[in-house]
N, C-alpha and C positions, 0 to 999 in steps of 0.2 A: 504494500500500500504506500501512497506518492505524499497523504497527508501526516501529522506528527500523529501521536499518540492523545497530548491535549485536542489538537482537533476534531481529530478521531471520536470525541467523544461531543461536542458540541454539531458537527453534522449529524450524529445521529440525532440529538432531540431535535435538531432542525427537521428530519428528513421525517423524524415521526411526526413531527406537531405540521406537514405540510407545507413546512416554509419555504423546502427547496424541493423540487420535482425529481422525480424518477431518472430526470437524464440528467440532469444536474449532478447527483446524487451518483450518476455512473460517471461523470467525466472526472469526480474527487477521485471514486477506486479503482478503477478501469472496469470493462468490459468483463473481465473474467471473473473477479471478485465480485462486483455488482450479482450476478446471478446467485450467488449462493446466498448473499447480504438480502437479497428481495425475497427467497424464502423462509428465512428465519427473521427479518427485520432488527439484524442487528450488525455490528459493525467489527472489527480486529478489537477496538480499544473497550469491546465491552468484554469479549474473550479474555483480553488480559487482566481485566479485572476480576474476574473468574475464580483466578487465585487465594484473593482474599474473601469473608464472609459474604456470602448472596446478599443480605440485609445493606450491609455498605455498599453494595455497589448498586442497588435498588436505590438508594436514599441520592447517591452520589448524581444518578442521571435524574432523579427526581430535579434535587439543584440545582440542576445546568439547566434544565427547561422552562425552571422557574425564572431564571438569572435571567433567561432568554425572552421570557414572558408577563414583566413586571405590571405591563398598561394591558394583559388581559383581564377579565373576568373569573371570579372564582369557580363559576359554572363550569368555565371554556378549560379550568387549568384539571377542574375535578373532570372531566371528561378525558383529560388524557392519562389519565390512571392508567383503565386497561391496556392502552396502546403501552404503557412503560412496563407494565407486567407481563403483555406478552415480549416485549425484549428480551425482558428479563428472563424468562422458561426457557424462549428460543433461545438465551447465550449459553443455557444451559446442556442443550443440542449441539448448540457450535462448540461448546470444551471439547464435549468426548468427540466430535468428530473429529474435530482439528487432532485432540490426541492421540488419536489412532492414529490418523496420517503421519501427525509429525514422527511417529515412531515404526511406521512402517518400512525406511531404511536409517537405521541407525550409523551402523558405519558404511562408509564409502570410500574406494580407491580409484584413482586414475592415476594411469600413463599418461606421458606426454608422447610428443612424438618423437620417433627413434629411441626409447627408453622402453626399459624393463626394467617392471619394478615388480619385487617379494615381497608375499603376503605373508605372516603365519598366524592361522586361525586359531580360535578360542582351542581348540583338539588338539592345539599342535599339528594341522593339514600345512601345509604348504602351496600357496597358488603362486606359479611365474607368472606375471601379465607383459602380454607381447605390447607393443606401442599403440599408442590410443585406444587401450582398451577399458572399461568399466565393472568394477567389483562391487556388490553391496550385498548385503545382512543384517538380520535382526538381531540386536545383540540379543534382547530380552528372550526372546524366545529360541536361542541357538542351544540349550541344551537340548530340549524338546525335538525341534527341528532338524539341525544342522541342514540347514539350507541355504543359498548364494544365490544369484543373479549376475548373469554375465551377458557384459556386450562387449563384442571383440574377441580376442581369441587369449587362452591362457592352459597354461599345464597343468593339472593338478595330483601332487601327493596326498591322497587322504587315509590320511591316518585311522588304525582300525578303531572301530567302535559301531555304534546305533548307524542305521541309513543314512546316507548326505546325498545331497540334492544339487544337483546346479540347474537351475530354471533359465532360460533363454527364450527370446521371440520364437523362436522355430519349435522348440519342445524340451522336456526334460529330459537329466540325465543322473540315474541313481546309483550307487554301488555302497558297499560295505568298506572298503580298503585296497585301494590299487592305485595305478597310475592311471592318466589319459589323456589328451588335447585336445579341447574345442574350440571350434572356430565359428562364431555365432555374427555372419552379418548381412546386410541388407542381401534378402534371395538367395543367399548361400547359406548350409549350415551342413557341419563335420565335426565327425567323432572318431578320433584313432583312439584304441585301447594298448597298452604296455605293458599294463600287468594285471592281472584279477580279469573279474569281469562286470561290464556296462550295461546298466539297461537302458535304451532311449528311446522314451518316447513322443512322437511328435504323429498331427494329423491322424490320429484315431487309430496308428500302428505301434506296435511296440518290438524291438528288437534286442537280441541279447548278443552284446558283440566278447571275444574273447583277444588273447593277446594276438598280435598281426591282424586283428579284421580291424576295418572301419564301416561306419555307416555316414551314409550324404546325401543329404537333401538339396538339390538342382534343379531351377524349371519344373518342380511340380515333381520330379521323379525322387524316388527313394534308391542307390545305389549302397550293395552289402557286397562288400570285398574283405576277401583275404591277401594280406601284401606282405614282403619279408623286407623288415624294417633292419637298415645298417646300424642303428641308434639307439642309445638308450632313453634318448626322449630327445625332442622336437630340434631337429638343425638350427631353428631360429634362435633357439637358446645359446647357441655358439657363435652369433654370427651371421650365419647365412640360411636365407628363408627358401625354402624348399615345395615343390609344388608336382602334384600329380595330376593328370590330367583335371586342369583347372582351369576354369572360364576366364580369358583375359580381364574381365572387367575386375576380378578378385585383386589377379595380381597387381593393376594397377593400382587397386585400392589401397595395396599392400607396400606397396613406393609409397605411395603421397604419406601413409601411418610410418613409415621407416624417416623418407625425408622434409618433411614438413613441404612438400611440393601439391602443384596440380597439376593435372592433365586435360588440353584439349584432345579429345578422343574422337569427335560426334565425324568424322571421314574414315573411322575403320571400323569391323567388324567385332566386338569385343566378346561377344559369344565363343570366340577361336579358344580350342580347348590347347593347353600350355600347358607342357612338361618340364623340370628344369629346375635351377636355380639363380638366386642371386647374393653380392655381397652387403649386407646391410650396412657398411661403413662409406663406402663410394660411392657416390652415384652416377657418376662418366660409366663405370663398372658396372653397374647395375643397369641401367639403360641398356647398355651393348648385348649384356648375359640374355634378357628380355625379348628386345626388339631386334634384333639380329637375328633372332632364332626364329622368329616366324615373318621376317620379311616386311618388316613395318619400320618407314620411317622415321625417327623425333629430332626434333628442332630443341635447343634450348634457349625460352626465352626468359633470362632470370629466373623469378620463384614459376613459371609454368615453362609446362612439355605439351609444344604440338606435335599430334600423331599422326600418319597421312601413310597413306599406301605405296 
């Protein structure tokens, strides 16, 4: 919200007692706040008064309406009774809602770009996150759970104990204690297993992968392979980011998260499925590894790569 806290509390006996309109009323909170603010008819600075006794914060917006309403009528100010009691219920709505939400990710991590960064969870798990990727969890509820949320792609050792979960746009992925790497991003989503075993499920299928299988979700198709893996976990973690037959657009997604770069692409075919590797330290190197190999050529213009046939 764009107003203070004090204000915060005198637009709302405005907004109740009718002094400022509905759009009025949305150009103080924005657009997206407003909508929640018009079903319960209360505002941020009534939520945070929330904290302290109901009766004080009852009394609190009572005087601000009053302060507001000195040359009204006693009639006009006892009529606004109800309208300040139903605030009052509804902030009582807005706490626990707010509170839930506000604790629906407790912790969070990001990568930057070109960076990898370790996690170690409350289990003692381990997540590597590969570059520009996203970690979160409920701390409160992580013994219960052990659940996670990922966008972008990361490794993880998870430590034995109760189920752990990694939840993703695409679908979930359970195990008891093993390794594996996911790579969760827009229209792609992949599961290599290392060690133990995966269950992942996404789009109303479920799949039990074991060590050397992966499972991939591509264009709508679900692909379950077995691969004989040189590594004990993911090349990116040394360095250099490694790809199996993978939709160009992946891996170029996969430069711009390694180099803080962009790419004009929209003159080639990025569907081209790519095998291969690159150097995540260079990027003259990574370019050539790339786009040499399937015949595409790039321009460098400072921070952007044009692409062209």
């Amino acid at each position: 919200m764009k107003t203070t806290k004090h204000n915060d509390d005198v637009f709302l006996s405005q907004w109740i007692d009718g002094q400022i309109s509905d759009s009025e009323f949305k150009d103080i909170v924005g657009d997206k706040d407003f909508i929640s603010y018009k079903k319960i008819v209360a505002g941020i600075g009534v939520y945070e008064q929330l904290q302290k006794p109901l009766d004080h914060t009852f009394e609190k917006i009572k005087e601000k309406i009053k302060s507001k309403n000195k040359t009204r009528s006693s009639i006009k100010t006892k009529n606004l009774y109800p309208k300040i009691a139903l605030a009052a219920a509804a902030a009582i709505v807005l706490f626990f809602s707010l509170n839930t939400l506000l604790k629906t990710h407790d912790i969070e991590y990001v990568s930057n770009f070109g960076e990898q960064k370790t996690v170690t969870l409350l289990d003692g798990s381990e997540v590597i996150m590969n570059a520009k990727s996203q970690l979160k969890y409920h701390e409160k509820d992580w013994k219960q759970t052990r659940e996670v949320f990922l966008e972008g792609e990361a490794f993880f050792k998870v430590a034995k104990g109760k189920t752990f979960t990694v939840v993703t746009h695409h679908g979930t992925v359970t195990v008891l204690g093993t390794q594996f790497n996911i790579i969760s991003n827009a229209g792609f989503f992949d599961v290599l297993c290392y060690q133990g075993k995966v269950k992942v499920a996404s789009n109303n299928q479920v799949f039990i992968i074991a060590p050397n299988q992966s499972i991939r979700y591509n264009n709508g198709v679900f692909e379950n392979k077995t691969l004989n893996f040189l590594h004990s976990n993911p090349t990116w973690m040394d360095g250099e980011s490694s790809f199996r037959r993978v939709p160009l657009s992946q891996v170029i997604m996969a430069l711009e998260k390694q180099f803080n770069i962009a790419f004009n692409s929209s003159n080639i075919d990025e569907s081209v499925l790519f095998t291969g590797s690159f150097n995540n330290k260079n990027l003259n190197i990574a370019l050539a590894s790339v786009f040499e190999t399937v015949n595409i050529k790039y321009t460098i213009l400072d921070k952007k790569i044009l692409l062209s046939p």
